[in-house]
N, C-alpha and C positions, 0 to 999 in steps of 0.2 A: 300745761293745761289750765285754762281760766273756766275758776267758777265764777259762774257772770252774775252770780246772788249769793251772798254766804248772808248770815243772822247770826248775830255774835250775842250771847245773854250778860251782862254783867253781873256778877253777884259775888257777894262774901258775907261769913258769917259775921261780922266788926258792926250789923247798921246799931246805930246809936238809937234811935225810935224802936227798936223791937230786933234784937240782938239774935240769930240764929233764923231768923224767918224761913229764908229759904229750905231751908229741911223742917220745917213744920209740916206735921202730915194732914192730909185731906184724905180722907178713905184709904187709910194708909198708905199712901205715897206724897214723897214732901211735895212739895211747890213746884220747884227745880223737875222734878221728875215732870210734873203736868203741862207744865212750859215747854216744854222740850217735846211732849208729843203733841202737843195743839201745834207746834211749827212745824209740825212733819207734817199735816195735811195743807201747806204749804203749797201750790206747786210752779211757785216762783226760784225757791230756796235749793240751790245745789247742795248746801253745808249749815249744819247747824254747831254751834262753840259755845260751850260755855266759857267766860272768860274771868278766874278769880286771881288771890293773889297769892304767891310767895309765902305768906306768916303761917305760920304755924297754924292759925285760931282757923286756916281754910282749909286744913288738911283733912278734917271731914268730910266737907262738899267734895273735895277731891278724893277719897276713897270712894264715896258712893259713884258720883258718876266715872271713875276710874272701870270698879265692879257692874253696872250697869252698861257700860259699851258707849258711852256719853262722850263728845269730845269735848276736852277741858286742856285749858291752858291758865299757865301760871306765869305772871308780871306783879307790876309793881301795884302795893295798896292803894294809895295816893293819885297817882297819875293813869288812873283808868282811859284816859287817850292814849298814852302808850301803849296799853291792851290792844287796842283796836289797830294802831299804825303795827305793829309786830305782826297781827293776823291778816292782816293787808298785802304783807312784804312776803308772808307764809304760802298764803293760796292767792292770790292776787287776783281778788274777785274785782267787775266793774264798779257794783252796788254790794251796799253795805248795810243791814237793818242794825237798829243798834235797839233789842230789847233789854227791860230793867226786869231784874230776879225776882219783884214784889209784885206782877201781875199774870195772876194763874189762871185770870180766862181774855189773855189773847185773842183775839179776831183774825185768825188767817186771812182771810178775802179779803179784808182790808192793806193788810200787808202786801197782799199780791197788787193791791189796788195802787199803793204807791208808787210799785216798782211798775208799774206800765205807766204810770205820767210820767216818769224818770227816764223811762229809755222812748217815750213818745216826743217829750222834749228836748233830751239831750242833759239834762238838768242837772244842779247840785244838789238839790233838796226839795221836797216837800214839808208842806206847814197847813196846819189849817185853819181855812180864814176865819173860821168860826170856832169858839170854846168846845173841845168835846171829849167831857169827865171817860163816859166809858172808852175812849182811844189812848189814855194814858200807858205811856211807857211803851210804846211802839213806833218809831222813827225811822226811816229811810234817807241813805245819805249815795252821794258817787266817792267812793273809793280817794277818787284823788283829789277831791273836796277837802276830802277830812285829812288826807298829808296835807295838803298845801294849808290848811288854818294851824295843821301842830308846826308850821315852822312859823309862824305870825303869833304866837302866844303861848304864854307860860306865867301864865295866869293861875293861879291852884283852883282856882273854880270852874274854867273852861276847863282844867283838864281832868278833875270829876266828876267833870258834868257833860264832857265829850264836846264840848264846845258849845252848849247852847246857850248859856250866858254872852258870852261872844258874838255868836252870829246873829243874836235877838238886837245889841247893839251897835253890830256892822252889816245890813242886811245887803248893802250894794256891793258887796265883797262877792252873793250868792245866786246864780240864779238860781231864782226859787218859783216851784209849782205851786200857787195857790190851792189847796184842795177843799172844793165845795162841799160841805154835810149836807143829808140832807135835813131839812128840820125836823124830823120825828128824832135824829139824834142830838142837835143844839139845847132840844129842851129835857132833855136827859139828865136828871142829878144825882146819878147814883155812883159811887163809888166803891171802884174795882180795882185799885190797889191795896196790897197791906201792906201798911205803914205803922199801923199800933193795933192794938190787941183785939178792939172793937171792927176791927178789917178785918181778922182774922175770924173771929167771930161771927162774921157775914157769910164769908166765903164758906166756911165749915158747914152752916147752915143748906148753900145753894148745892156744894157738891152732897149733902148727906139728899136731898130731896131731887138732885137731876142727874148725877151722876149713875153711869151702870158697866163700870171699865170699861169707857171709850169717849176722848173728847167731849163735853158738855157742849150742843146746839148753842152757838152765842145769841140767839132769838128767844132761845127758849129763856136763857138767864134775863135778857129784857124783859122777856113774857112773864116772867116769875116775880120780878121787881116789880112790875104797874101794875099787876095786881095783891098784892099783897104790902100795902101801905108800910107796915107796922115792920115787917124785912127788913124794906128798903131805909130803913132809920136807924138800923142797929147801929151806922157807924157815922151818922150824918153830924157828931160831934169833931169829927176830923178834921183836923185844916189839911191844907197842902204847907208842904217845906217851904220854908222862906226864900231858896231862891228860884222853887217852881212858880210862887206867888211872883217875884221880881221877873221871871222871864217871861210870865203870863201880861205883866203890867207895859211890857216893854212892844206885846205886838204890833201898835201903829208905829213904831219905827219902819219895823218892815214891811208893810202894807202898800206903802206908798211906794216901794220899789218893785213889786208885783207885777205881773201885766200879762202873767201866763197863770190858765185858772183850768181846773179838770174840777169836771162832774162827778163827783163818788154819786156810785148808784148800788146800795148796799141797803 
């Protein structure tokens, strides 16, 4: 049986910027937990995984979503493409979302939005042509995109990074869907990952004010942002990771290989 969408989460307790994130609680429930049900209103998504590692230091994350009915799988720390080619070969989905464990207000429609230029084009990827802060950590990839790059590289940072180092500087490796924002999100600077403590601190803030146990309106968190100046600065001291900066720096490589473009209309 093919699931023709699975959504795979990466996460472990090891991150070096803010050590345990993932089980930080928001209205008490970690992160992991809230991630996990903003992708169930999905309905793109046959399978949701969380996907951590082997070491010991994850054996938390995996009891809680063990006891919470969560599916998780355990590989290697290091080579988080290995993650993803193992759950590939497991359920042997077409398409492949590859969300990160540090963004707990996920955008489903958007997700679902990628996966319809993917199977409208035939494609390996989506990219978008334009910068857009609040879409971090949500990617769509085809299944056999991402075997065929793990046997082209072994690279230690294409394979923690799923390849996007990589594909940022071999873009004619991919066909790639251009995906259009539209400007009410390009000029968006707000950031909704946690990555240090001040992201945490954000977030705690929007889920103690929108949250009511049941997915957070991702409009309403923009709606809550633009207006409320002084919020949306809690964390605006944050950089991005040095080689989300590098693979951000690298997108006119792939640009020019482009020539298939979908309208997000969100």
């Amino acid at each position: 049986m093919i699931n023709e969408s699975i959504a795979v989460i990466q996460a472990r307790m090891s991150s070096t910027r803010l050590p345990g994130k993932v089980m930080m609680r928001l209205k008490d429930k970690p992160i992991i937990w809230h991630i996990v049900e903003r992708l169930k209103l999905s309905k793109k998504l046959s399978k949701i995984i969380v996907a951590t590692s082997k070491e010991k230091s994850d054996d938390f994350l995996y009891d809680f979503c063990d006891k919470n009915n969560i599916n998780i799988y355990r590989g290697n720390l290091e080579n988080v493409l290995s993650r993803f080619i193992n759950l590939i070969d497991i359920y042997n989905p077409k398409y492949i979302v590859r969300i990160t464990g540090d963004c707990p207000l996920i955008f489903p429609e958007y997700i679902d939005e990628q996966i319809n230029a993917l199977k409208k084009y035939n494609a390996d990827l989506t990219w978008l042509t334009q910068k857009v802060q609040v879409f971090d950590g949500q990617g769509a990839f085809s299944a056999d995109f991402l075997k065929k790059i793990s046997k082209l590289t072994s690279d230690p940072e294409d394979l923690e990074h799923v390849c996007s180092p990589f594909i940022a500087k071999n873009p004619s490796l991919a066909k790639i869907v251009g995906i259009n924002p539209p400007p009410k999100y390009t000029n968006l600077k707000f950031r909704l990952a946690v990555d240090e403590i001040s992201d945490f601190k954000l977030m705690e803030k929007i889920y103690n004010e929108l949250y009511d146990d049941k997915p957070i309106d991702f409009y309403k968190v923009i709606d809550l942002l633009m207006n409320n100046v002084t919020l949306s600065q809690v964390n605006n001291l944050v950089k991005d990771s040095k080689i989300n900066l590098q693979v951000s720096q690298d997108l006119n490589n792939w640009k020019k290989n482009v020539n298939i473009f979908y309208d997000l209309n969100l």
